[in-house]
TIMARVEX-175008 format. One record per residue (C-alpha): residue number from 1; residue in three letters; chain; x, y negated, z. Coordinates in steps of 0.2 Angstrom, whole numbers, plus 2048, in hexadecimal, padded with zeros to 3 digits. Layout:
# TIMARVEX-175008
<lodo pos="NUM" code="ALA" unit="A" u="X" v="Y" w="Z"/>
...
//
This chain:
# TIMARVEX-175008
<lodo pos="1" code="UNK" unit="A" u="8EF" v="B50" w="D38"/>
<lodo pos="2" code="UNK" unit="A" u="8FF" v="B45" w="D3A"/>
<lodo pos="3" code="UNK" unit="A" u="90D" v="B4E" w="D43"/>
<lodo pos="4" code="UNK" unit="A" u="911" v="B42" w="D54"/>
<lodo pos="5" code="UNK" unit="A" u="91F" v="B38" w="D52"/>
<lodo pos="6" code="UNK" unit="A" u="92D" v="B32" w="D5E"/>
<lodo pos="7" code="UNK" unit="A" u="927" v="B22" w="D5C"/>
<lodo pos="8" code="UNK" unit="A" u="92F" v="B11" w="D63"/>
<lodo pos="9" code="UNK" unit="A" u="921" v="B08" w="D63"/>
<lodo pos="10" code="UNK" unit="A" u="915" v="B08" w="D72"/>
<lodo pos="11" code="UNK" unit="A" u="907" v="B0C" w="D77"/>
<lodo pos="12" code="UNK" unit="A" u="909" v="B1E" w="D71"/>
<lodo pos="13" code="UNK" unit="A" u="91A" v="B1E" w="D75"/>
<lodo pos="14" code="UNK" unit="A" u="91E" v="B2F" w="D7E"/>
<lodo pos="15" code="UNK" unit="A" u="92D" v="B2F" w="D88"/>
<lodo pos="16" code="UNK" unit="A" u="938" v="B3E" w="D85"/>
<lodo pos="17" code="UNK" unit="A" u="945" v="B46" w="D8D"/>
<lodo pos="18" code="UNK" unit="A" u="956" v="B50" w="D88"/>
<lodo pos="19" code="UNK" unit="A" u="957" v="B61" w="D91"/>
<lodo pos="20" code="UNK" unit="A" u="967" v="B6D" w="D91"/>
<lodo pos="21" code="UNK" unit="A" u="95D" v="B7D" w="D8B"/>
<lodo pos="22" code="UNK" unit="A" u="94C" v="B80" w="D83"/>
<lodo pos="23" code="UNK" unit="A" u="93F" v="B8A" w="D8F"/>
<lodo pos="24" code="UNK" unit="A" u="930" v="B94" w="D85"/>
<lodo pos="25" code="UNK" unit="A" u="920" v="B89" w="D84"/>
<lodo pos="26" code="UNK" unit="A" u="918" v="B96" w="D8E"/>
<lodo pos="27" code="UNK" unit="A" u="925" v="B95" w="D9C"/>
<lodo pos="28" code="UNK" unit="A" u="926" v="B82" w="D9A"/>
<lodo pos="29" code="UNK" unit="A" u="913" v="B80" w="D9B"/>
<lodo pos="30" code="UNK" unit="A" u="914" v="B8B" w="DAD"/>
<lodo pos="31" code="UNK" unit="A" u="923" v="B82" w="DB3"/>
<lodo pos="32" code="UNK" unit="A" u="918" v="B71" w="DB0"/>
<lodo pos="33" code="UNK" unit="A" u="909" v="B78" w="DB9"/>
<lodo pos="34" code="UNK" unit="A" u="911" v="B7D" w="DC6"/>
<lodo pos="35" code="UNK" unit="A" u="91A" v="B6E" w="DCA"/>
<lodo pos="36" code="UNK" unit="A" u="909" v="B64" w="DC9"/>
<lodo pos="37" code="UNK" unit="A" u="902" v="B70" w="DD6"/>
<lodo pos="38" code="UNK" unit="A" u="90E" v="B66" w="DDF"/>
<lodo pos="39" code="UNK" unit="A" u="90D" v="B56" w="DD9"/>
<lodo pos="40" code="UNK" unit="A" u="8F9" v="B52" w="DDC"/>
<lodo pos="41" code="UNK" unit="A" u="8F9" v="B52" w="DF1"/>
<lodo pos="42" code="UNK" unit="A" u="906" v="B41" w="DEB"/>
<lodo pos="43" code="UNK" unit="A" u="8FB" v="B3B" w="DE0"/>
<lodo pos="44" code="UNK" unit="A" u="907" v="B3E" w="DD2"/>
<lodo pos="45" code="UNK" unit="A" u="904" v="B41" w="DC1"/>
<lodo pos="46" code="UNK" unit="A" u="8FC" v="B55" w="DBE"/>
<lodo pos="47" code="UNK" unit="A" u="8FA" v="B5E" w="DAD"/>
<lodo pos="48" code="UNK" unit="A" u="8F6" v="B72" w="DA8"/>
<lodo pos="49" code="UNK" unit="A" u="8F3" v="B7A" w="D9B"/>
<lodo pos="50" code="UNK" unit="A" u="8DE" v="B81" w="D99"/>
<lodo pos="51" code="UNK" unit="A" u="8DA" v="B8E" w="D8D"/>
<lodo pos="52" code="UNK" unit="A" u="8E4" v="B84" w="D81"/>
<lodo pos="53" code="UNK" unit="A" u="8E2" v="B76" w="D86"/>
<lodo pos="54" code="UNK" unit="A" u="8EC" v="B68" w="D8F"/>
<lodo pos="55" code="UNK" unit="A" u="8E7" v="B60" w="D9D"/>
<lodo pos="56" code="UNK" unit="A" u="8EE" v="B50" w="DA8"/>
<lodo pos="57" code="UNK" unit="A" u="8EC" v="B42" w="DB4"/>
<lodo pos="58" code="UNK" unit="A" u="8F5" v="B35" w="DBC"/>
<lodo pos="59" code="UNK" unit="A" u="8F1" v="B29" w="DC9"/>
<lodo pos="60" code="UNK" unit="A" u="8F7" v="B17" w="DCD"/>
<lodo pos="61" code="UNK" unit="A" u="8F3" v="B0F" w="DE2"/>
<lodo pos="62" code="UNK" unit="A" u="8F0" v="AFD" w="DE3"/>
<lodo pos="63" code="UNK" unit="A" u="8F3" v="AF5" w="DF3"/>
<lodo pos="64" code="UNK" unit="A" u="8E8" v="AE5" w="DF0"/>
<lodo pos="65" code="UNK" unit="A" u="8DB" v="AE7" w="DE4"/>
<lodo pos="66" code="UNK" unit="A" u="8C9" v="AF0" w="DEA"/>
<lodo pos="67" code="UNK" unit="A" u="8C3" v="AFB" w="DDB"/>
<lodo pos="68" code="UNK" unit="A" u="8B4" v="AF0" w="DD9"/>
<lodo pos="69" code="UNK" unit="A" u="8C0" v="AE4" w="DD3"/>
<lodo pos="70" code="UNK" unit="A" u="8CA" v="AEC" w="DC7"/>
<lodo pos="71" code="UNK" unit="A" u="8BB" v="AF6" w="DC0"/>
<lodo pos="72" code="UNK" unit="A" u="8B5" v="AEA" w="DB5"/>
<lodo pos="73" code="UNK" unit="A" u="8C9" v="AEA" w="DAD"/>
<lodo pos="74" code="UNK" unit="A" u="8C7" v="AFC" w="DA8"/>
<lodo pos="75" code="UNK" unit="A" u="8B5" v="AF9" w="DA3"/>
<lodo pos="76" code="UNK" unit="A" u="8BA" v="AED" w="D99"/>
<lodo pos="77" code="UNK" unit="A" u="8BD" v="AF8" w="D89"/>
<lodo pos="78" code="UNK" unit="A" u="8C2" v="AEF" w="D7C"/>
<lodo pos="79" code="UNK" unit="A" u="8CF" v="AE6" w="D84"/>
<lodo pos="80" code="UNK" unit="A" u="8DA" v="AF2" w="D86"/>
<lodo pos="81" code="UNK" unit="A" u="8EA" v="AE8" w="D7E"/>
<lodo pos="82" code="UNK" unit="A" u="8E9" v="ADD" w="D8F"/>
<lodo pos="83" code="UNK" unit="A" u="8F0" v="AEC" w="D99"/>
<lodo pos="84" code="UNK" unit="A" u="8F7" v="AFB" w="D90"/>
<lodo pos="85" code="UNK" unit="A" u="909" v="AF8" w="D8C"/>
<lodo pos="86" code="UNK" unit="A" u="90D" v="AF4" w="D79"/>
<lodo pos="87" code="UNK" unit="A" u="8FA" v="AF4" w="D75"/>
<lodo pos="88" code="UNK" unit="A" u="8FA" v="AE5" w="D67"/>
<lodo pos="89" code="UNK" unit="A" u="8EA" v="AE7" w="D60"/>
<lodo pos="90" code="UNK" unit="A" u="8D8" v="AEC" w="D68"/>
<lodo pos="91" code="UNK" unit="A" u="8C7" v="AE9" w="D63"/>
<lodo pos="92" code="UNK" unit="A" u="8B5" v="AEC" w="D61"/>
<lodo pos="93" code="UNK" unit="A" u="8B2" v="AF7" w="D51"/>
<lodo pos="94" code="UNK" unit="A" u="8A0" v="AFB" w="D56"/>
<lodo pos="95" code="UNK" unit="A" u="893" v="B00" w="D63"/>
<lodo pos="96" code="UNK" unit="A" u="88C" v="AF6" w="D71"/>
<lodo pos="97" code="UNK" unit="A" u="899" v="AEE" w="D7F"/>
<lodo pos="98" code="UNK" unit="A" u="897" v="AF8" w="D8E"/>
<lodo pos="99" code="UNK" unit="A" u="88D" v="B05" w="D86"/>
<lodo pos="100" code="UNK" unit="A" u="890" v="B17" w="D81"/>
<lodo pos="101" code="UNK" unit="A" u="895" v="B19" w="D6F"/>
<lodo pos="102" code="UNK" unit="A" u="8A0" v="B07" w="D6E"/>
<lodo pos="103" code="UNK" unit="A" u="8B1" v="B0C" w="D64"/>
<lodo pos="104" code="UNK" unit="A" u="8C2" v="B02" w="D64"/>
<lodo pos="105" code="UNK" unit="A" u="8D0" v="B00" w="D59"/>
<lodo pos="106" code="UNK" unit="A" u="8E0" v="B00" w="D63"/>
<lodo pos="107" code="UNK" unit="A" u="8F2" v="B00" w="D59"/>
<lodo pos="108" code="UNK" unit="A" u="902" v="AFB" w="D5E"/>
<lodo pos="109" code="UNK" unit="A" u="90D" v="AF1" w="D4F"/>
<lodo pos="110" code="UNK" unit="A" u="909" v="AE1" w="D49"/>
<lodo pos="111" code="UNK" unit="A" u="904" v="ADC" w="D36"/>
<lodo pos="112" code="UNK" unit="A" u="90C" v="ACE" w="D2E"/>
<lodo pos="113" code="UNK" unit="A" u="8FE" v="AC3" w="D27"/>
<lodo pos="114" code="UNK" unit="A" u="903" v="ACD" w="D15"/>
<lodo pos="115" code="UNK" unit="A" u="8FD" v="ADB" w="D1D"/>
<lodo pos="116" code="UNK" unit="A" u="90F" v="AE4" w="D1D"/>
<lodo pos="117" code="UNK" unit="A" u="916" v="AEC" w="D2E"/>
<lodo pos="118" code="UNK" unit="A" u="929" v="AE8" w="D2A"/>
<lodo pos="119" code="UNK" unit="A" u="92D" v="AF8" w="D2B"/>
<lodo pos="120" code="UNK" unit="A" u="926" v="AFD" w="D3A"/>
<lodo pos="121" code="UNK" unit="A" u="919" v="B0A" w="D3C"/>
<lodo pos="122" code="UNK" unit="A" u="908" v="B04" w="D43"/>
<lodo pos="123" code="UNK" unit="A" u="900" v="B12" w="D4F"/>
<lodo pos="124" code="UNK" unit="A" u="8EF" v="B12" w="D50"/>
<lodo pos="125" code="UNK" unit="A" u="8DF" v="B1B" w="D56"/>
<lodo pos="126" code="UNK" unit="A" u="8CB" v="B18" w="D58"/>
<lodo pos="127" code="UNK" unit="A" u="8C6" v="B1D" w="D69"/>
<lodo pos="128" code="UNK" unit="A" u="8B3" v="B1D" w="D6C"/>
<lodo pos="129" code="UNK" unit="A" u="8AC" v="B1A" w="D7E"/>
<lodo pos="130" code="UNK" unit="A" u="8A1" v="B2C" w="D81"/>
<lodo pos="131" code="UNK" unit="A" u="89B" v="B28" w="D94"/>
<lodo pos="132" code="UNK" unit="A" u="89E" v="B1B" w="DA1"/>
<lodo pos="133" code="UNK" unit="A" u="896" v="B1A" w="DB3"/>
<lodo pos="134" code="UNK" unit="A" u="897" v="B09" w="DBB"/>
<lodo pos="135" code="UNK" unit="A" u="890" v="B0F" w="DCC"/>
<lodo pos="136" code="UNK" unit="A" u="89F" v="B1A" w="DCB"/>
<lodo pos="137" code="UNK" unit="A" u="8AB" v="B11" w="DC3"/>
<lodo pos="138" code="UNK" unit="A" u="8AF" v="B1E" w="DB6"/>
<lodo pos="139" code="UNK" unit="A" u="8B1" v="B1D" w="DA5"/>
<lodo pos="140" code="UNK" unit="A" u="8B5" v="B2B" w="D96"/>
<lodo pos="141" code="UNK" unit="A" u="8BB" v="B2A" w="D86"/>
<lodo pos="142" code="UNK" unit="A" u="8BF" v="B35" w="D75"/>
<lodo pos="143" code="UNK" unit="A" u="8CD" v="B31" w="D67"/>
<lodo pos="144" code="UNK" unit="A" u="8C2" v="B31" w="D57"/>
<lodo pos="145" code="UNK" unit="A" u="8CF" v="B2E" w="D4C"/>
<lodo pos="146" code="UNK" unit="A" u="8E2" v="B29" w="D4D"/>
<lodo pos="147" code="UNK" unit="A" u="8F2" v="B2C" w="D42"/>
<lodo pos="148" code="UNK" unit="A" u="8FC" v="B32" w="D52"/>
<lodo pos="149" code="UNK" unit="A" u="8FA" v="B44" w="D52"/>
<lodo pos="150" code="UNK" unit="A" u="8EB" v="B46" w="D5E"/>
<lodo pos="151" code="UNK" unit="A" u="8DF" v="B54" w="D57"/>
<lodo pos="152" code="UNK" unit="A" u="8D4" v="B50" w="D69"/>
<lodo pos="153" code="UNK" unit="A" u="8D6" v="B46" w="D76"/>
<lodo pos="154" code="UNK" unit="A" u="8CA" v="B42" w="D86"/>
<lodo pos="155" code="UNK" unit="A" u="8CF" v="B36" w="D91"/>
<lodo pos="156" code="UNK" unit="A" u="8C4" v="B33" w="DA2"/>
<lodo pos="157" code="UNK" unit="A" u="8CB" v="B20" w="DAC"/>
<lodo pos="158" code="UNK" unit="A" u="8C2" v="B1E" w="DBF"/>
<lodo pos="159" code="UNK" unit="A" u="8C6" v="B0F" w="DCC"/>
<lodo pos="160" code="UNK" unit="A" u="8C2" v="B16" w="DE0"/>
<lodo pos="161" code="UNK" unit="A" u="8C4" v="B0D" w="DEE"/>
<lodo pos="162" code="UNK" unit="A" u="8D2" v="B13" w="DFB"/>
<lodo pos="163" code="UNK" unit="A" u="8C9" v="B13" w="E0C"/>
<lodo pos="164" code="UNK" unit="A" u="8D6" v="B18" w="E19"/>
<lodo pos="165" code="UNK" unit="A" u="8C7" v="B22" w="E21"/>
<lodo pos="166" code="UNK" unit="A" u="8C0" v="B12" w="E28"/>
<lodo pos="167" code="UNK" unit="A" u="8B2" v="B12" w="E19"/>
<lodo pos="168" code="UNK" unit="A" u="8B5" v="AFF" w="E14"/>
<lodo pos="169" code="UNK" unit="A" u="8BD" v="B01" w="E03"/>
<lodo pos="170" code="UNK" unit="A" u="8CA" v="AF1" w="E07"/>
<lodo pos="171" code="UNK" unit="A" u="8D9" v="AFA" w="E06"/>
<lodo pos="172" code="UNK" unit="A" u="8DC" v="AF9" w="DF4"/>
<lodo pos="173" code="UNK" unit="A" u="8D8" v="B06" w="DE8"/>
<lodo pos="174" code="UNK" unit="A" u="8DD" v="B13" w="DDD"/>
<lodo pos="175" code="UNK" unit="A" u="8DE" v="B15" w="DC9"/>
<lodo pos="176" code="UNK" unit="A" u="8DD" v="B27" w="DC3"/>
<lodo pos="177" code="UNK" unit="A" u="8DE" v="B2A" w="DB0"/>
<lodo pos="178" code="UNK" unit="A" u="8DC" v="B3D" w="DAA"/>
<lodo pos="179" code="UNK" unit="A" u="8DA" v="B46" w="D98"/>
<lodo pos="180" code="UNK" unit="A" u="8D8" v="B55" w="D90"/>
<lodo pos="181" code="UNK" unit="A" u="8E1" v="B58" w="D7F"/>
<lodo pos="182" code="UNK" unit="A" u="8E3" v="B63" w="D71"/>
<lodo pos="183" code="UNK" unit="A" u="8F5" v="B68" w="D71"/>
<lodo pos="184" code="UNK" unit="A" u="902" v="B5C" w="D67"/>
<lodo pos="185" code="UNK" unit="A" u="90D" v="B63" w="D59"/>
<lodo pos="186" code="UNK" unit="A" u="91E" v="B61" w="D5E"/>
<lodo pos="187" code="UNK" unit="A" u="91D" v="B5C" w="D71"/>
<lodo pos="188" code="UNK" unit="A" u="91A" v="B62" w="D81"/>
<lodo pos="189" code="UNK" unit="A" u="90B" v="B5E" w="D8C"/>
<lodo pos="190" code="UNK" unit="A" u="919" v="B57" w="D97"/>
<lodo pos="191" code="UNK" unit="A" u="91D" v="B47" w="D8C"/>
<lodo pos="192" code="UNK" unit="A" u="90A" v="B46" w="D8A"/>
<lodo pos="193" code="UNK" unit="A" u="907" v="B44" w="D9E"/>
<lodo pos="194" code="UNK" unit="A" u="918" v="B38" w="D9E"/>
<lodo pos="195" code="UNK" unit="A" u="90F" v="B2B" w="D93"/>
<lodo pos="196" code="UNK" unit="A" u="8FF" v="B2C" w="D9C"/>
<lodo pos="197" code="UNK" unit="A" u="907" v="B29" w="DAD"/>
<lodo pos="198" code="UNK" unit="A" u="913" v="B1A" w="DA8"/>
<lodo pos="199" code="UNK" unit="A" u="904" v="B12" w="D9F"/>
<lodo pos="200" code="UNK" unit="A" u="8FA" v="B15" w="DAD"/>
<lodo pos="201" code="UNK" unit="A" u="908" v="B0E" w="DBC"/>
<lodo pos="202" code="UNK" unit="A" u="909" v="AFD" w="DAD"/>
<lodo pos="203" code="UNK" unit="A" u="8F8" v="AFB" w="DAE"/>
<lodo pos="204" code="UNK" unit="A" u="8F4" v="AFD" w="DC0"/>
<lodo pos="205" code="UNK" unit="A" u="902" v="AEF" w="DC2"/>
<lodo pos="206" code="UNK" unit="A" u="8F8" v="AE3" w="DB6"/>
<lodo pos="207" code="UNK" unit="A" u="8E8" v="AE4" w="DBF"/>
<lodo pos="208" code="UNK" unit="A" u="8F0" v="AE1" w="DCE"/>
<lodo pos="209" code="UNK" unit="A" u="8F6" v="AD0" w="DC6"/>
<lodo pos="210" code="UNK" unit="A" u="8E5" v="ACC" w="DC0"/>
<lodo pos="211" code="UNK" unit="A" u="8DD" v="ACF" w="DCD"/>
<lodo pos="212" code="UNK" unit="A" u="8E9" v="AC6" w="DDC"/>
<lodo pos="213" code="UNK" unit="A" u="8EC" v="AB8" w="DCF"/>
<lodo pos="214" code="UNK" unit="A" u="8D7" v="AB6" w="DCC"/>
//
């Protein structure tokens, strides 16, 4: 397996960032869960550590849209490049759209029409759609196979409504995107969660266009 890269390229860009000191993974890992002990009465994003494991979610509030309406966005699966940041390339490889078992190629990088990159790594993965509830606006997905260091990678993306206790649902909605990963050579679960969260803020913003300008 390909050790992950600081890439430049989105949309597997991880953000890092320079510390003073080095803590132990093991501290680290506590320090991070308990901070998103914290974070998740704010809705911000959470991440541990599970019998080797990592885990994380993030969550993005839209003022505007109803879930109803941004659900067929995220249902949308192989059109991912309209919303992820830096998402050149996304399509049907095969399966049955809308059904369990439909895999897309994503990459970011664009080919000259020889084929070359000009120097630029492409980043790849094939991602296969494993459930996905329409009543419940839920969908889940596995990496298959990618050149970007993930060993396994789950990702679950739901739409619910925001009622404000009255029970209408009109008061917009929210995203929450949540995964559970083998570890990644070289990073912390941390840079992970970043990625996840700033992806998710982009795409939430994008949907919110598309549906007030529709």
């Amino acid at each position: 397996m390909l050790r992950l890269e600081r890439w430049n390229a989105v949309p597997f860009q991880l953000c890092t960032r320079e510390v003073g000191h080095r803590m132990a993974p093991r501290a680290l890992m506590k320090a991070v869960d308990e901070l998103a002990t914290l974070n998740e009465p704010l809705g911000l994003p959470s991440t541990k550590e599970t019998q080797g494991k990592w885990e994380g979610k993030a969550t993005v509030e839209l003022k505007g849209p109803t879930a109803d309406q941004v659900w067929p966005f995220l249902a949308d699966f192989c059109n991912l490049h309209k919303w992820l940041p830096g998402v050149d390339t996304c399509y049907q490889v095969e399966g049955e759209l809308g059904q369990p078992g439909l895999v897309r190629y994503c990459s970011s990088g664009t080919a000259s029409s020889e084929g070359s990159h000009e120097g630029n790594k492409v980043i790849w993965a094939k991602e296969k759609l494993i459930m996905i509830n329409p009543s419940e606006r839920c969908l889940s997905y596995e990496i298959l196979e990618n050149n970007a260091g993930f060993k396994s990678y789950v990702a679950t993306m739901k739409a619910f409504p925001i009622n404000n206790g009255d029970g209408d649902g009109q008061h917009g909605c929210k995203i929450e995107w949540s995964f559970i990963a083998d570890p990644i050579e070289g990073w912390p679960l941390e840079d992970l969660n970043s990625y996840v969260n700033s992806s998710l803020q982009f795409m939430g913003q994008k949907m919110e266009q598309a549906v007030l300008s529709g």
